[in-house]
C-alpha positions as a printed Julia matrix, in Angstrom:
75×3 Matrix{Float64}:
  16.74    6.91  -32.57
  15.43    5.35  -29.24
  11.85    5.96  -27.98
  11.62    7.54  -25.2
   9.23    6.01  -22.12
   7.54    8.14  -19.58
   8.74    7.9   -16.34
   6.48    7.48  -13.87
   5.97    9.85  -11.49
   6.85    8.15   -8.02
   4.88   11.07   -5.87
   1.81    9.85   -7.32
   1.95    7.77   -4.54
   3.28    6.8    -1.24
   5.12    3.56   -0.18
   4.68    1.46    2.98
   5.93   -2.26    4.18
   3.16   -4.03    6.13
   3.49   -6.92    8.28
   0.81   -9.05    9.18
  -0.42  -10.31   12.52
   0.79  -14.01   11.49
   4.36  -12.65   10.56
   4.25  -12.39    6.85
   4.69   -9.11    5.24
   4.42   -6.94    2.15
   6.45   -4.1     1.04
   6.25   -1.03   -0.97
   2.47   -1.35   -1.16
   1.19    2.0    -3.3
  -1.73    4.24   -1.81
  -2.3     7.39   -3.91
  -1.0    10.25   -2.97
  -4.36   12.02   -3.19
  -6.4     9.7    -0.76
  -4.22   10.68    2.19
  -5.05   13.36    4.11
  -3.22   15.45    6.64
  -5.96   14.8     9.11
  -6.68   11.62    8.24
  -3.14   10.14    9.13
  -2.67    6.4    10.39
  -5.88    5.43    9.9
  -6.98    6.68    6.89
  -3.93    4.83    5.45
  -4.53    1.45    7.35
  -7.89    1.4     5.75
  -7.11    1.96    1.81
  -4.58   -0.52    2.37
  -7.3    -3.31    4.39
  -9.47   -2.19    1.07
  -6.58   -3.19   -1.31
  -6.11   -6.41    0.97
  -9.68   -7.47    0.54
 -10.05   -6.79   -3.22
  -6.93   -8.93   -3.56
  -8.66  -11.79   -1.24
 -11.56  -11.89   -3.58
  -9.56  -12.31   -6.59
  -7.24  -14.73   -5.49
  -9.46  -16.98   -2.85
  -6.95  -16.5     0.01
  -7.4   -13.7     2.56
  -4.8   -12.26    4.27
  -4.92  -11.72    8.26
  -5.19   -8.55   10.36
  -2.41   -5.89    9.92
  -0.33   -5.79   12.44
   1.87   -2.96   12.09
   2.98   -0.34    8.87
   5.89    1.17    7.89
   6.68    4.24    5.49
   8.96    1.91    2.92
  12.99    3.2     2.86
  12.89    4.22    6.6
């Protein structure tokens, strides 16, 4: 009989494309769920995702350039 996997549970989080100021762009970047709040809105979300940007800048050697605009990903 097959194992069964978990499945992960997709509202964990919340999905957004972001394009950078020098035209490149990422998509379906994660941010929990639980660090958005309803009052918090735009900005709140722009800055776990600069966070995420720099932590991957630090690791890799290359920084990425100022967010230009995001997207909720599948709209």
């Amino acid at each position: 009989m097959a194992k069964k996997t978990k499945a992960k549970n997709e509202s964990e989080f919340l999905m957004f494309n972001v394009v950078y100021e020098d035209g490149s762009q990422s998509s379906n970047r994660r941010v929990p769920r639980a660090a958005v709040t309803d009052h918090g809105g735009d900005r709140e979300i722009r800055a776990l995702i600069e966070a995420q940007d720099r932590e991957i800048a630090e690791k890799s050697g290359r920084p990425r350039g100022p967010v230009k605009k995001i997207t909720v990903a599948g709209r």
